[in-house]
KEMI-577807 format. One record per atom (N, C-alpha, C): residue number from 1; atom name; z, y, x. Coordinates in pm, 1 decimal. Each point is the difference from the previous one (the first is absolute). Layout:
{num = NUM, atomo = CA, up = Z, north = Y, east = X};
...
***
This chain:
{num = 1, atomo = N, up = 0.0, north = -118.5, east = 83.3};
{num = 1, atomo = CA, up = 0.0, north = 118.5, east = -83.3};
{num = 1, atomo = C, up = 0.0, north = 125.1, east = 87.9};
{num = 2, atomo = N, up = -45.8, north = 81.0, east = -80.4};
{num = 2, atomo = CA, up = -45.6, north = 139.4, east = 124.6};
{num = 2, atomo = C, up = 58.6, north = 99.0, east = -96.0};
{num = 3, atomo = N, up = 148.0, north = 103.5, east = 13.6};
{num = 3, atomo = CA, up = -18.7, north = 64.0, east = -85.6};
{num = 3, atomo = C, up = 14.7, north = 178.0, east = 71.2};
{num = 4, atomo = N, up = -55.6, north = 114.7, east = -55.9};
{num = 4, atomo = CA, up = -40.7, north = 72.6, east = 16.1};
{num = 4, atomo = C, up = 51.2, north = 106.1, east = -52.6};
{num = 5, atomo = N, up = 118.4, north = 91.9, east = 78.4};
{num = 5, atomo = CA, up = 73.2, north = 111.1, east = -129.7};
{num = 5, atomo = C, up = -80.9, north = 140.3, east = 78.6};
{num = 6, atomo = N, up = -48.6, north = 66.4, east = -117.3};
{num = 6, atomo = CA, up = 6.2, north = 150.6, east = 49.5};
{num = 6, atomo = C, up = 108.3, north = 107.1, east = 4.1};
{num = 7, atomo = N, up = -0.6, north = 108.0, east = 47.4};
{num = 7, atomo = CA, up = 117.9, north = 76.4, east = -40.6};
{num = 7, atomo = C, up = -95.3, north = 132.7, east = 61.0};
{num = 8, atomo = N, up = 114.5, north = 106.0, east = 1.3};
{num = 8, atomo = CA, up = -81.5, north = 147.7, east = 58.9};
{num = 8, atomo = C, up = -18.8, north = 61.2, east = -137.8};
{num = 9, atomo = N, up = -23.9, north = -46.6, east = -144.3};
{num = 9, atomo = CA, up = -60.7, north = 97.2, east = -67.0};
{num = 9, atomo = C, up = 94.9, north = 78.5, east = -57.7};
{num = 10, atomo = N, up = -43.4, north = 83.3, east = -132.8};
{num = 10, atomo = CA, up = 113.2, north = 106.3, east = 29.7};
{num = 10, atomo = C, up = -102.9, north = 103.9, east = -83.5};
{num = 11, atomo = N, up = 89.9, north = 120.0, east = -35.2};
{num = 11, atomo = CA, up = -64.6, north = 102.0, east = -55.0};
{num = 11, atomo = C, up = 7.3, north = 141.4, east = 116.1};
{num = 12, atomo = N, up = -135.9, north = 66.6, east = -30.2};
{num = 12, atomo = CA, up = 19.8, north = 88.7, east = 149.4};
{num = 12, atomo = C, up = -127.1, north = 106.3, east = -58.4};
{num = 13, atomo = N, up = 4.9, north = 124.0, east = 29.1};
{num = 13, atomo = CA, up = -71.2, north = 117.6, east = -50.9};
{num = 13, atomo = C, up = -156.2, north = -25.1, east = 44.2};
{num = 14, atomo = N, up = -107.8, north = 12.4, east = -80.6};
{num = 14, atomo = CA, up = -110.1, north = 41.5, east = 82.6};
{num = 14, atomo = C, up = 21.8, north = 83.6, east = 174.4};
{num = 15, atomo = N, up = -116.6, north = -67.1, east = 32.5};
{num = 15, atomo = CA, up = 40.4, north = 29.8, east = 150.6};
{num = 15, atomo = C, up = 89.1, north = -56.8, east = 93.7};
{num = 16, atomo = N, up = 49.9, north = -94.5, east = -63.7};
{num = 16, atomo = CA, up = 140.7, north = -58.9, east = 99.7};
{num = 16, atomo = C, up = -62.2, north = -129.8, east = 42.1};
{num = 17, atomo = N, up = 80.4, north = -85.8, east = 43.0};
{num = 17, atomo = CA, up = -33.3, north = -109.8, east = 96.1};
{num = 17, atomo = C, up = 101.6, north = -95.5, east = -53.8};
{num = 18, atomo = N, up = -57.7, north = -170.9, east = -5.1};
{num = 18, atomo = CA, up = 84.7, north = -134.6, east = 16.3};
{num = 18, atomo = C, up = -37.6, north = 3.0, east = 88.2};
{num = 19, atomo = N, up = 65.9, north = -159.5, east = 41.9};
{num = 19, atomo = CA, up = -42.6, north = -75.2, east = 87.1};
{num = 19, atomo = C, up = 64.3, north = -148.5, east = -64.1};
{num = 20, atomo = N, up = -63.9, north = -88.9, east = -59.0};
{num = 20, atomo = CA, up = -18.6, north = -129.4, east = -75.6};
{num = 20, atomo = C, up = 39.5, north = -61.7, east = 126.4};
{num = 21, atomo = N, up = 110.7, north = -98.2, east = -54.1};
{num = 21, atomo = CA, up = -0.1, north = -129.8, east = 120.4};
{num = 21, atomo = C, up = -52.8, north = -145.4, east = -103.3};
{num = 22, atomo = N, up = -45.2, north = -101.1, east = 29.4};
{num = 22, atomo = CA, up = -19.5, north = -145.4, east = -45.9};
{num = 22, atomo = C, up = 97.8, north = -111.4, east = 61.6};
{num = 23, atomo = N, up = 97.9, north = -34.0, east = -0.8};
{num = 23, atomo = CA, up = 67.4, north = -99.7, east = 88.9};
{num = 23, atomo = C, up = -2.2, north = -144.9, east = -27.1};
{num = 24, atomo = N, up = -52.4, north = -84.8, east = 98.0};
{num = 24, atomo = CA, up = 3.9, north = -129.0, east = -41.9};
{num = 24, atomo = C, up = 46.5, north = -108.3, east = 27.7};
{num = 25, atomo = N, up = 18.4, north = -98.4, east = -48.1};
{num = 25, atomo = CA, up = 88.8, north = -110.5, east = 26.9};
{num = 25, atomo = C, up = -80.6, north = -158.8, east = -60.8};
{num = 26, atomo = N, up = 84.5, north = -47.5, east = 63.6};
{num = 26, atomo = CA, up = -66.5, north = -152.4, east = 1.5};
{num = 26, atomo = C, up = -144.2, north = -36.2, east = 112.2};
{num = 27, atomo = N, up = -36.8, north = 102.2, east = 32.3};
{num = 27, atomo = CA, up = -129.7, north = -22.0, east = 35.3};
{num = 27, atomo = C, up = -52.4, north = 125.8, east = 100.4};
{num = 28, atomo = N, up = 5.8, north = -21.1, east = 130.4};
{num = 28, atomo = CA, up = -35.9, north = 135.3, east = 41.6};
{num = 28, atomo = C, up = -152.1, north = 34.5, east = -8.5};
{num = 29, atomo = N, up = -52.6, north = 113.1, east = 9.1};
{num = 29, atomo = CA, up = -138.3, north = 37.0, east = -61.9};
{num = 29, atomo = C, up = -52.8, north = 61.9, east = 94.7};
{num = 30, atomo = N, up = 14.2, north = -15.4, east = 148.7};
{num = 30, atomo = CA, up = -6.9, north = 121.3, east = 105.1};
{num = 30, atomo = C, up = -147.8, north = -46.1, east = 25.0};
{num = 31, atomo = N, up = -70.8, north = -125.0, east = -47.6};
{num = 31, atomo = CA, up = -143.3, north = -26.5, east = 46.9};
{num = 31, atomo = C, up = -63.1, north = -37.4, east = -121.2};
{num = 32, atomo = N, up = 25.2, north = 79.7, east = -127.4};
{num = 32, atomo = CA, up = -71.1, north = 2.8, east = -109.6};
{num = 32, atomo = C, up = -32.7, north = 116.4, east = -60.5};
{num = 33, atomo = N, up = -101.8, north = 45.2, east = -83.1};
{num = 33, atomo = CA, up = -44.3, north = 158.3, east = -23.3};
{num = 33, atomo = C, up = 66.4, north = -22.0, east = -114.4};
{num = 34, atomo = N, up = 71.0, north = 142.4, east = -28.5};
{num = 34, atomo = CA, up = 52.6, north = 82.0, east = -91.8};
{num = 34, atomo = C, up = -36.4, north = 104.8, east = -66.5};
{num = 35, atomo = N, up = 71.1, north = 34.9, east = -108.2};
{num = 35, atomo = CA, up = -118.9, north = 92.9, east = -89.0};
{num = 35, atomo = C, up = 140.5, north = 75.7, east = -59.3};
{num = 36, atomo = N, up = 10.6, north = 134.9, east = -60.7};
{num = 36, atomo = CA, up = 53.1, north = 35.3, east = -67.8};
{num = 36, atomo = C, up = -118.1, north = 33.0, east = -138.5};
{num = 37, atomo = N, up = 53.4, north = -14.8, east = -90.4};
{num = 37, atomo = CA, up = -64.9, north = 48.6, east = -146.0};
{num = 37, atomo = C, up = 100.5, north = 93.1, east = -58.9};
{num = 38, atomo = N, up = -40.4, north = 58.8, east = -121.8};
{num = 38, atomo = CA, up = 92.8, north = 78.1, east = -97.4};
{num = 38, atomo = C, up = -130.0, north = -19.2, east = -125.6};
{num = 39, atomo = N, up = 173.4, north = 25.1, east = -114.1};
{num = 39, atomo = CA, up = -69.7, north = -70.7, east = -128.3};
{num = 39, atomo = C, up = 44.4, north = 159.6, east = -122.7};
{num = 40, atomo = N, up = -89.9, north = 74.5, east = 13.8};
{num = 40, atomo = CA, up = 28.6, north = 78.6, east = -151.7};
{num = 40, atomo = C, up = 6.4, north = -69.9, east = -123.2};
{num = 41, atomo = N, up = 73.1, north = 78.6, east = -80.0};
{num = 41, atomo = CA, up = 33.2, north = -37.6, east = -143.5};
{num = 41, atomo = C, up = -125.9, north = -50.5, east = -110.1};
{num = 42, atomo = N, up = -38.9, north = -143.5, east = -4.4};
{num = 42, atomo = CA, up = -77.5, north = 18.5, east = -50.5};
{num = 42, atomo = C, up = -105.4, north = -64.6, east = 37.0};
{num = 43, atomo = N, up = -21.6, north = 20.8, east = 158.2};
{num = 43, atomo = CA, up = -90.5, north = -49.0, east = 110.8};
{num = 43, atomo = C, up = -29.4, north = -128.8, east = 48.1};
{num = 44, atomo = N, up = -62.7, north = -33.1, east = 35.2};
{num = 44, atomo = CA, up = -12.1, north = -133.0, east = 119.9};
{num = 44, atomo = C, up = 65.6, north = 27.3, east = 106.4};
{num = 45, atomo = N, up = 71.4, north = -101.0, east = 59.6};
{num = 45, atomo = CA, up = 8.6, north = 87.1, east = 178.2};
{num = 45, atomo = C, up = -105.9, north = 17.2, east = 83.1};
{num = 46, atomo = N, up = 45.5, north = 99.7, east = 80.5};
{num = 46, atomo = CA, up = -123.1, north = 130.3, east = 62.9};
{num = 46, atomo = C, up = 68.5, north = -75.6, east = 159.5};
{num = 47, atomo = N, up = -119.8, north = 18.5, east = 92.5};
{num = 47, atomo = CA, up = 1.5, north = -55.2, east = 148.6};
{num = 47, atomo = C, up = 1.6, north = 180.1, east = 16.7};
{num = 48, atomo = N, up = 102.4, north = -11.2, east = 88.1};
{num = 48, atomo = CA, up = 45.9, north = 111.3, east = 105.9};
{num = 48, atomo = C, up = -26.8, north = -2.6, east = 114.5};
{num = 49, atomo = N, up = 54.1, north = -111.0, east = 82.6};
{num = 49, atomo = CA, up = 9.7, north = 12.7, east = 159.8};
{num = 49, atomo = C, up = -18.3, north = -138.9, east = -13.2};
{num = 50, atomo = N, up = 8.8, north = -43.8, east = 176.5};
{num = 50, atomo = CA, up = -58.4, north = -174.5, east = 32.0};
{num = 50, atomo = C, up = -36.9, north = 21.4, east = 132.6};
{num = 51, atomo = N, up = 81.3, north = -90.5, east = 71.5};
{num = 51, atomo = CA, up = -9.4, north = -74.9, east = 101.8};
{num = 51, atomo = C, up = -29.1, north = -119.8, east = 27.5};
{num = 52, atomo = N, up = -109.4, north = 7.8, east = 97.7};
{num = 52, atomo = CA, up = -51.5, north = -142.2, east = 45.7};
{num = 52, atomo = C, up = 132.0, north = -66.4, east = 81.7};
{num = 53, atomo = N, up = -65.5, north = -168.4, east = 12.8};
{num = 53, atomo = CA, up = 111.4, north = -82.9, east = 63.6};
{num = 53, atomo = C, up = -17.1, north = 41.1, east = 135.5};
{num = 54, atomo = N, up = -57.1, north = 72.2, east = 81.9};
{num = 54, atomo = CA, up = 6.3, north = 51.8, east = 137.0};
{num = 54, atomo = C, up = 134.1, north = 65.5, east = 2.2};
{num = 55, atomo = N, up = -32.2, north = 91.0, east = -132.4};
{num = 55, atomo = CA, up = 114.3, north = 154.6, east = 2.0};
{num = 55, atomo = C, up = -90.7, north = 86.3, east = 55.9};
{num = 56, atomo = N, up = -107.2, north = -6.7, east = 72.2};
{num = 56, atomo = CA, up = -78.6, north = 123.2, east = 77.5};
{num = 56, atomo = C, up = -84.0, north = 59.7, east = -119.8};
{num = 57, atomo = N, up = -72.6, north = -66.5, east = -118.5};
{num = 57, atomo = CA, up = -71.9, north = 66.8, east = -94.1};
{num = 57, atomo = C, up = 113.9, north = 27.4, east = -120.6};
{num = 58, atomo = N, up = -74.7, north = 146.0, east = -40.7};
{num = 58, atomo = CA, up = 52.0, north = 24.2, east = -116.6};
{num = 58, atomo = C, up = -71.0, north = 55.6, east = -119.7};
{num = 59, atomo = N, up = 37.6, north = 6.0, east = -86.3};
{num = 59, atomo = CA, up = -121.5, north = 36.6, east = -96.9};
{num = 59, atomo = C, up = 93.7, north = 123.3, east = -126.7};
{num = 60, atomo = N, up = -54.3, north = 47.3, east = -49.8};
{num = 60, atomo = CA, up = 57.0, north = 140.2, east = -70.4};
{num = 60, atomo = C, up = -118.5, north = 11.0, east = -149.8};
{num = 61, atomo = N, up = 77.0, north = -8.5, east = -113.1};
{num = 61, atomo = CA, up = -61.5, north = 59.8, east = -92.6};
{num = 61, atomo = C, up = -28.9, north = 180.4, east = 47.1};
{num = 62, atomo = N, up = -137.5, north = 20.7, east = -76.4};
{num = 62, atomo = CA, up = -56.3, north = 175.1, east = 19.6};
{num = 62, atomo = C, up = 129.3, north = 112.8, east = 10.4};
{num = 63, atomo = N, up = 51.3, north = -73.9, east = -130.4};
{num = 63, atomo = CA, up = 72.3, north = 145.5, east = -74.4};
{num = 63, atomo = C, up = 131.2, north = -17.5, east = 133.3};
{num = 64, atomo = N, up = 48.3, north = -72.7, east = 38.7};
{num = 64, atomo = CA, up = 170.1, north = -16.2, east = 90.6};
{num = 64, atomo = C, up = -59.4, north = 3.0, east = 154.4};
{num = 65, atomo = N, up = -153.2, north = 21.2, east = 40.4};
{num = 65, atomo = CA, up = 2.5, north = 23.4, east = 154.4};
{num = 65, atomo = C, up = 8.0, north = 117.1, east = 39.0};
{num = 66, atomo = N, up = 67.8, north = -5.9, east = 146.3};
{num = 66, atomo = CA, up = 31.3, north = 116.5, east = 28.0};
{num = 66, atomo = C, up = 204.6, north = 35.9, east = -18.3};
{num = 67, atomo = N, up = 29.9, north = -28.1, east = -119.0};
{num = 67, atomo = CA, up = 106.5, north = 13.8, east = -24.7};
{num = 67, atomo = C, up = 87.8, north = -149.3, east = -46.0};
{num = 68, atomo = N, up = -23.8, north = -108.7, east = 30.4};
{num = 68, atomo = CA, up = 95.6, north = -155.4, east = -29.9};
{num = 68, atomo = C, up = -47.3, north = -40.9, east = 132.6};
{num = 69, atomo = N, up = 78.2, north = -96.5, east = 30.2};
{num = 69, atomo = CA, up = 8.7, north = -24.6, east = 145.4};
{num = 69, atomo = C, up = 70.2, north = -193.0, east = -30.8};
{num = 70, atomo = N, up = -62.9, north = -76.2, east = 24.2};
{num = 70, atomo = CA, up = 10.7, north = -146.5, east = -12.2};
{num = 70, atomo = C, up = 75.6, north = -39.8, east = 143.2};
{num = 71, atomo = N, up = 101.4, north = -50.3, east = 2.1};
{num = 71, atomo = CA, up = 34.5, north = -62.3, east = 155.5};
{num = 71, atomo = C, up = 101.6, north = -128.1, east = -43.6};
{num = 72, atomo = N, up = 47.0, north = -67.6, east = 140.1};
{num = 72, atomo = CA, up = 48.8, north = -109.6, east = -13.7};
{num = 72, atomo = C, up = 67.1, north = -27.4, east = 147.0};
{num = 73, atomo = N, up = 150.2, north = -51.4, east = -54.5};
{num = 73, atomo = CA, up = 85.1, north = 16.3, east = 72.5};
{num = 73, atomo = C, up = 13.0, north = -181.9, east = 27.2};
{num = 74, atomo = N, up = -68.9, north = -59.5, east = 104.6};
{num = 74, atomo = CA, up = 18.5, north = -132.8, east = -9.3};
{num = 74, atomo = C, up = 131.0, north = -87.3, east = 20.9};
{num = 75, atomo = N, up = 100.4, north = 108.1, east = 94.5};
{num = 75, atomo = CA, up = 115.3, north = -64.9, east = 44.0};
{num = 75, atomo = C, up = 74.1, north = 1.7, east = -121.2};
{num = 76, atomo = N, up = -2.3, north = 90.7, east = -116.9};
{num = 76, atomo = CA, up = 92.1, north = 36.4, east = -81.4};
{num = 76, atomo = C, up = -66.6, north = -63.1, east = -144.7};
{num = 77, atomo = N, up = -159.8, north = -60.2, east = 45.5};
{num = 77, atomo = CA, up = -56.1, north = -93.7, east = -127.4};
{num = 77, atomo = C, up = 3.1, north = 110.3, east = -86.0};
{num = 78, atomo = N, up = -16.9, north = 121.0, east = 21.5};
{num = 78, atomo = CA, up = -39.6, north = 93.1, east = -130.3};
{num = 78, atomo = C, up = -102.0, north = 99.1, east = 21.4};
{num = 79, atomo = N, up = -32.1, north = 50.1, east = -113.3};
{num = 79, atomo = CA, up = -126.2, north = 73.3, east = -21.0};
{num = 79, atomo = C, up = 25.6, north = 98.4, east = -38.9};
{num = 80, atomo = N, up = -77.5, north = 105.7, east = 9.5};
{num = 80, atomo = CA, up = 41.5, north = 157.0, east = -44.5};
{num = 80, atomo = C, up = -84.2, north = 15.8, east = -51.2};
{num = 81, atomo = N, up = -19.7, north = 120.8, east = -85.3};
{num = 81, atomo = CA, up = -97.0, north = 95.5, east = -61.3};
{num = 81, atomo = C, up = 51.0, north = 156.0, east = 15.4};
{num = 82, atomo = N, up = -62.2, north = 77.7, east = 113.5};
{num = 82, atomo = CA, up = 69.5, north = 142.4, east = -4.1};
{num = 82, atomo = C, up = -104.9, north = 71.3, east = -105.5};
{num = 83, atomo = N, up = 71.8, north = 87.3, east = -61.2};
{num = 83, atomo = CA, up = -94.6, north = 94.7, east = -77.0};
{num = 83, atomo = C, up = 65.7, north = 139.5, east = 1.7};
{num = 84, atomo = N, up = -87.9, north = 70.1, east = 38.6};
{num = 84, atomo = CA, up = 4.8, north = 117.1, east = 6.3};
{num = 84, atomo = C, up = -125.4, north = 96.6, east = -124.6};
{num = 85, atomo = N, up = 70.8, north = 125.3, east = -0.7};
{num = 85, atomo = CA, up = -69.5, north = 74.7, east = -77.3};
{num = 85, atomo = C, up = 6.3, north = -39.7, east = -146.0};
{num = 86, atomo = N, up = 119.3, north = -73.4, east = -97.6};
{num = 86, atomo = CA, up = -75.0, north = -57.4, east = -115.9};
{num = 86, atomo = C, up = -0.9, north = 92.4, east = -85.6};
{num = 87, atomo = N, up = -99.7, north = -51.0, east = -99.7};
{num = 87, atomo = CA, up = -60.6, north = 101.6, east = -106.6};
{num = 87, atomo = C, up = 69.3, north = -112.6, east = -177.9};
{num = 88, atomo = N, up = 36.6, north = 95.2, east = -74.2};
{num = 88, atomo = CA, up = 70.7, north = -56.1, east = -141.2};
{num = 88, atomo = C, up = -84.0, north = -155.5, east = -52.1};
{num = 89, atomo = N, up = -138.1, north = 26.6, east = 2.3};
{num = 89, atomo = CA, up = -121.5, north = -84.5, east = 3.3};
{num = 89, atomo = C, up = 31.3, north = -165.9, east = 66.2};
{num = 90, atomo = N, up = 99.2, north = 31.9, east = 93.2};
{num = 90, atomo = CA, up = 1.0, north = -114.3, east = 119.0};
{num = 90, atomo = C, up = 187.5, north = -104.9, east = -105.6};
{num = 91, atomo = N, up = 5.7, north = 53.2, east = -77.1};
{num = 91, atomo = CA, up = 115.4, north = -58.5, east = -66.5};
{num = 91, atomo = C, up = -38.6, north = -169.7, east = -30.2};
{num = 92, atomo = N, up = 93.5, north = -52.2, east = 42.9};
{num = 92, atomo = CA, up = -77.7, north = -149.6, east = -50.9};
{num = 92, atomo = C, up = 138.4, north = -96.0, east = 72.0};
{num = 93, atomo = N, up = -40.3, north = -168.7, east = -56.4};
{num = 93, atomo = CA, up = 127.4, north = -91.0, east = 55.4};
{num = 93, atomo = C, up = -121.7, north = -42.7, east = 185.9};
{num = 94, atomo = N, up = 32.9, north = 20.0, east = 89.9};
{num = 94, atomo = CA, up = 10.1, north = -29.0, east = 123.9};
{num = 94, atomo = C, up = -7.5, north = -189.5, east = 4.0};
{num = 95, atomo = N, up = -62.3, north = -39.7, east = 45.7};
{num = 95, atomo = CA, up = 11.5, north = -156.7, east = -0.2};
{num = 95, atomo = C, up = -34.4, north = -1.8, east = 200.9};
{num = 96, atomo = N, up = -8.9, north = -100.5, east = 33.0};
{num = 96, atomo = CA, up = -25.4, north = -89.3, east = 114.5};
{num = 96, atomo = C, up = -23.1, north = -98.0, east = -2.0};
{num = 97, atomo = N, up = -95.1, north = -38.5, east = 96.9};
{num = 97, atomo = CA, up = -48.6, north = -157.9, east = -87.5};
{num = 97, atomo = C, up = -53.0, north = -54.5, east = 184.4};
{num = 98, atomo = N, up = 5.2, north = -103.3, east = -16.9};
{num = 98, atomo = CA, up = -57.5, north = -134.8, east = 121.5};
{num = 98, atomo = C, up = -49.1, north = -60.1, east = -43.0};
{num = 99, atomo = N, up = -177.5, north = -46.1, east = 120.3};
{num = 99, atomo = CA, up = -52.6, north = -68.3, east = 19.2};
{num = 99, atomo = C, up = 37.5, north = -117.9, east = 47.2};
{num = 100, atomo = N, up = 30.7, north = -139.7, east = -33.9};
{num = 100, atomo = CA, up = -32.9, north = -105.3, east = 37.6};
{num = 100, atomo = C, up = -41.3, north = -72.9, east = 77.6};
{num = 101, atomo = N, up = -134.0, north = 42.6, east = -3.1};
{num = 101, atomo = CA, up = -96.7, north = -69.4, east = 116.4};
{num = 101, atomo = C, up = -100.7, north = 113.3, east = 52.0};
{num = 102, atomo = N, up = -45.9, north = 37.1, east = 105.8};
{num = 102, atomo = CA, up = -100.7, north = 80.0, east = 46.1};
{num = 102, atomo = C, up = -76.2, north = -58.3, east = 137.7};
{num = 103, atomo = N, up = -162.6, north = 19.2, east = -47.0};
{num = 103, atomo = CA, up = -84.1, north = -114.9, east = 130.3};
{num = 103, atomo = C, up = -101.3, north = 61.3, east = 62.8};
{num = 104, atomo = N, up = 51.4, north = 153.9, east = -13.3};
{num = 104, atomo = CA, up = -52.2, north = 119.4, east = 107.5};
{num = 104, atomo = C, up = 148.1, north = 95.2, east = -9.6};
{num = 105, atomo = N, up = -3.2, north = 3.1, east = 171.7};
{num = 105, atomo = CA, up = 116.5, north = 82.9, east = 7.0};
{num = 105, atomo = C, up = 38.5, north = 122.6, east = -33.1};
{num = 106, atomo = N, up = -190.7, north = 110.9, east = -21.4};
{num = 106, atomo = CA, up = 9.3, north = 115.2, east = -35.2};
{num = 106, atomo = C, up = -35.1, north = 29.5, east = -122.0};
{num = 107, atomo = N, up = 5.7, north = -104.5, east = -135.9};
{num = 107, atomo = CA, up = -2.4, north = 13.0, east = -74.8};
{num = 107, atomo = C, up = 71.4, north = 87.5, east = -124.4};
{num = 108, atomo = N, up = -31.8, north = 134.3, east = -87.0};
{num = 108, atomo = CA, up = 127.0, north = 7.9, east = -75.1};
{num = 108, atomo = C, up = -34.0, north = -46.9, east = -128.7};
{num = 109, atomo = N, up = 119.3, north = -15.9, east = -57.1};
{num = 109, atomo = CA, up = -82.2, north = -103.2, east = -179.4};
{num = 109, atomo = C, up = 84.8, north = 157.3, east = -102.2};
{num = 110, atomo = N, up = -110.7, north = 52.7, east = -50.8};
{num = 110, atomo = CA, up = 56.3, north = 66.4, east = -108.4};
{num = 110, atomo = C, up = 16.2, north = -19.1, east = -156.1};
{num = 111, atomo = N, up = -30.7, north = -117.3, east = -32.3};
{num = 111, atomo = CA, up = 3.6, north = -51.1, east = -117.3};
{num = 111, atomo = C, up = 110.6, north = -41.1, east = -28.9};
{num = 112, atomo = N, up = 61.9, north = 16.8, east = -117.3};
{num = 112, atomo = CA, up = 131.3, north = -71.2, east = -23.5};
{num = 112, atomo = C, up = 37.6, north = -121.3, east = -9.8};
{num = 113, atomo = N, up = -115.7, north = -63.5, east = -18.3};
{num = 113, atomo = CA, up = -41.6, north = -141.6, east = -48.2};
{num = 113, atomo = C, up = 15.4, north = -102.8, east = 124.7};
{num = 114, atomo = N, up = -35.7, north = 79.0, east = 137.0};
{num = 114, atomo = CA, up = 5.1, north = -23.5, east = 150.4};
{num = 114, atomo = C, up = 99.8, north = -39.3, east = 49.5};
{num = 115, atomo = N, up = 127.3, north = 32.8, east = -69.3};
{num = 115, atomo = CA, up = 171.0, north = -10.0, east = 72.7};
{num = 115, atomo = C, up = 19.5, north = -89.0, east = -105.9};
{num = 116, atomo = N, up = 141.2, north = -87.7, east = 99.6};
{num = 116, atomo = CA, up = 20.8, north = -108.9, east = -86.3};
{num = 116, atomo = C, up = 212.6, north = 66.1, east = -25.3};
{num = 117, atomo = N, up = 6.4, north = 77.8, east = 89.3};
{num = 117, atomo = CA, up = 142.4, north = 28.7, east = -39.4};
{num = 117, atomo = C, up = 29.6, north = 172.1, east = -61.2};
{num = 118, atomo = N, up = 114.2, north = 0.2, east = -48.8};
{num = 118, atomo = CA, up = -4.4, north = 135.0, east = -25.2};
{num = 118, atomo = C, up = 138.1, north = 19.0, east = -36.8};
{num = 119, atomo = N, up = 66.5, north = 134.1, east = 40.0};
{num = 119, atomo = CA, up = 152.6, north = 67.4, east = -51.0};
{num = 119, atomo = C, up = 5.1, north = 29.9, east = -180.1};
{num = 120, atomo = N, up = 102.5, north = 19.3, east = 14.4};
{num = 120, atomo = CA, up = -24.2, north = 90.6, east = -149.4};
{num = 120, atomo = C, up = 45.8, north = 99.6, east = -19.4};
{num = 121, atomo = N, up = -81.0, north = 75.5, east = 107.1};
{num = 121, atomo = CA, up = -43.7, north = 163.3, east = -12.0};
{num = 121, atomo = C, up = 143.7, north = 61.2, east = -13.3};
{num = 122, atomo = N, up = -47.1, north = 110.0, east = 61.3};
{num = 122, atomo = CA, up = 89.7, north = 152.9, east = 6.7};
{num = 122, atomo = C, up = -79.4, north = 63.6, east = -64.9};
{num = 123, atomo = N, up = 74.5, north = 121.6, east = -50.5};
{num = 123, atomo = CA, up = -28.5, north = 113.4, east = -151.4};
{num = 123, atomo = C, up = -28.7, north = 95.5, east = 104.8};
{num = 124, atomo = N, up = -97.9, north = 107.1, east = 66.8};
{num = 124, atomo = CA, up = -34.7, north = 140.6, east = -21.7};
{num = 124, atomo = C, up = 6.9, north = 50.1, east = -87.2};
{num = 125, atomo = N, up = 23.0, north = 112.7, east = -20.0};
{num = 125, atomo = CA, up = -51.0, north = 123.4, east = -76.6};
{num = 125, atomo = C, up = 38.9, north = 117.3, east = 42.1};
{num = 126, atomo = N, up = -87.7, north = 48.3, east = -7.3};
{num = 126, atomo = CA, up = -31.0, north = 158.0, east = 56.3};
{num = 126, atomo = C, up = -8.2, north = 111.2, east = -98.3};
{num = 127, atomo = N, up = 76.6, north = 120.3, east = -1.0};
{num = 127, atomo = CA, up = 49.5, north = 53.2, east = -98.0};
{num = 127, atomo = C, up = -93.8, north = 134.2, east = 69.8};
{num = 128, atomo = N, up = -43.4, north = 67.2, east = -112.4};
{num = 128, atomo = CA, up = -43.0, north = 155.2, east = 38.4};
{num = 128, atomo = C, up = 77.9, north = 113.4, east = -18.8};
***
């Protein structure tokens, strides 16, 4: 069993900054790609960020580059999501999710369908 808690979220003004942790257990993930998603009210979950199983590639939805920042702390088996700059728009539950298996190292999988594990999400919201 692989299980996966987020934390970091939180309510914080337009313009302010998290920083999302993923922590995991049962299973370390330091050579499998990771993905953060977020799920609006309503929505499907949305691919945010993603790391290949190298850790050297990363991949960024349009709207969060520039300002979210994907990294991974292998000794500590956890994953971050920094975000800076957020906008009210960016309100949503925060998930983290792991790949399984990967058979290119610089691969990132942004589909949700792609990860076989996942937390159950931290709350953003961003207040104007």
């Amino acid at each position: 069993q692989v299980e996966l808690v987020e934390s970091g979220g939180g309510l914080v003004q337009a313009g302010g900054s998290l920083r999302l942790s993923c922590a995991a257990s049962g299973r370390t993930f330091s050579n499998f790609p990771m993905g953060w998603f977020r799920q609006f009210p309503g929505k499907e979950r949305e691919f945010v960020a993603g790391s290949s199983r190298s850790g050297d590639s990363t991949y960024y939805v349009d709207s969060v580059k520039g300002r979210f920042t994907i990294s991974r702390d292998n000794a500590k088996n956890t994953v971050y999501l920094q975000m800076n700059s957020l906008t009210p728009e960016e309100t949503a539950r925060y998930y983290c999710a792991v790949r399984a298996t990967s058979y290119r190292a610089t691969k990132v999988y942004v589909a949700a369908n792609e990860y076989d594990y996942w937390g159950q999400g931290t709350q953003v919201t961003v207040s104007s």
